[in-house]
N, C-alpha and C positions, 0 to 999 in steps of 0.2 A: 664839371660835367664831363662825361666817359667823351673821348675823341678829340674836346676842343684844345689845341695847342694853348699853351702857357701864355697869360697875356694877352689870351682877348676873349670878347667878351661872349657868352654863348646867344643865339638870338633866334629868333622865327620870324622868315621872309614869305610873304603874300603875294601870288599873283592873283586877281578878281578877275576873273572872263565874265564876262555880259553873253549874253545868247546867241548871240551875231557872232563872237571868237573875238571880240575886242577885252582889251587891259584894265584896270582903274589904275590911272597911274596921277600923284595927287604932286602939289607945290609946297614944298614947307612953306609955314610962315617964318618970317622974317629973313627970307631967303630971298635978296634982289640981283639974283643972277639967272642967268639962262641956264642952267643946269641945276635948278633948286628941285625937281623933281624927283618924287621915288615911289616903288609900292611900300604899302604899307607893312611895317617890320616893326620891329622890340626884340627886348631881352626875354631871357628866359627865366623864371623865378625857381629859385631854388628849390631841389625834390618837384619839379612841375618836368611835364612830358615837351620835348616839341611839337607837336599837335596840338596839343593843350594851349601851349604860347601862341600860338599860330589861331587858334577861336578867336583869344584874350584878349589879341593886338588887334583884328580884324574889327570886333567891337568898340575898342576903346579907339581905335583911330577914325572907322567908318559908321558906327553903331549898329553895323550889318551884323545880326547873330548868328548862331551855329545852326539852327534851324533853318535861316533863310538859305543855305550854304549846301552845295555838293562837292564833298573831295572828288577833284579829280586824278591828283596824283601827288607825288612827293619827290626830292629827291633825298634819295637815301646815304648822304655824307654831309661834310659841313664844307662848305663853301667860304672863303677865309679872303678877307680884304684888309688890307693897314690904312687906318687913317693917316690925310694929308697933314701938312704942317697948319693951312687954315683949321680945319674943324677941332685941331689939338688944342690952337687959340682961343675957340668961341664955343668950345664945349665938354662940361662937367665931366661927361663919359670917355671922350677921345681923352681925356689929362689920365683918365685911371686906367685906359686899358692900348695896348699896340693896334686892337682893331676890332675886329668881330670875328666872329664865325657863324656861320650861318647853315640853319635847316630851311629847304624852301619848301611851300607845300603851294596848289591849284586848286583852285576853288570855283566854284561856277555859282553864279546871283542866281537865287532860283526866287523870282519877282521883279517889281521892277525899279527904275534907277530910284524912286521916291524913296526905298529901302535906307540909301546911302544919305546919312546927314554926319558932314567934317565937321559941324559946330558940336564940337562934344564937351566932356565935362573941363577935359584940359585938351583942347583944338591945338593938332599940329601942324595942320594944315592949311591953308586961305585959298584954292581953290582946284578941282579936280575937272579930269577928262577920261572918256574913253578914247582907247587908241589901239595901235598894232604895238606887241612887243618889240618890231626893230626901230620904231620911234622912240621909245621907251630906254631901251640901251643909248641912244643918240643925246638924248633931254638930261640924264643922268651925271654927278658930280663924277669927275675923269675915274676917281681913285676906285669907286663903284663899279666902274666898264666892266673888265674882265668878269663879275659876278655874274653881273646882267647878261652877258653875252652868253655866259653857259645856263643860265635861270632859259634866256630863252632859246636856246638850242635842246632843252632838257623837254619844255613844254609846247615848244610850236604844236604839236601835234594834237593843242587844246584851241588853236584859232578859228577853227572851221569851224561853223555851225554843227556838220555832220558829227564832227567828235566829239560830242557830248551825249 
């Protein structure tokens, strides 16, 4: 994909605002650490848009769809993390690729939390919350930080109520 440095993986990153200017921010499963948390992200499928990936994950992670959904905004580069030495240990994807890169997009729930069900066809997740995005950055695996901290430097300006 045009942009993404050699060696990782191209992906679409999810921030959920709720009404109020709060995050969905979910727990993987089988994740028994205090930083098992993330928004909801995926890869990108080949010839597929990052917007596109960015519905696709939204769905298949939350079952939230593109109609219950308002772009609020994107950011327009890729945002590039290298996995740690753990997740190269315990996962398929970290073995094949130096890391991600990332398109983030904002979205606003237009309904309510009842929208959102984690038990999906393949559940990645065992349990979510709303919150502020600088909790979000904090709750997050270390190597992730620096992402999250510009994902929410990029979007604060989606937390208020009035900004939507």
């Amino acid at each position: 994909m045009q942009g993404v440095p050699d060696g990782y993986r191209a992906c679409a990153g999810i921030v959920l605002f709720s009404r109020i200017g709060q995050i969905f921010l979910a727990h993987r499963r089988g994740m028994y650490v205090e930083h098992g948390w993330q928004m909801p992200q995926g890869g990108i499928d080949q010839g597929e848009e990052p917007l596109d990936a960015a519905y696709r994950e939204l769905t298949e992670e939350t079952a939230v769809t593109r109609d219950r959904v308002t772009l609020l905004g994107a950011i327009d580069r890729w945002l590039v993390y290298d996995f740690d030495a753990h997740a190269i240990k315990r996962g398929k994807i970290a073995a094949k690729y130096r890391g991600q890169a990332q398109r983030w997009f904002a979205f606003r729930l237009d309904g309510p939390d009842s929208l959102i069900n984690i038990e999906t066809k393949d559940p990645e997740f065992d349990r979510w919350i709303w919150t502020d995005l600088n909790t979000a950055v904090e709750r997050i695996v270390p190597f992730k930080a620096d992402v999250y901290r510009e994902v929410a430097a990029e979007f604060m300006k989606f937390s208020t109520p009035d900004q939507h």
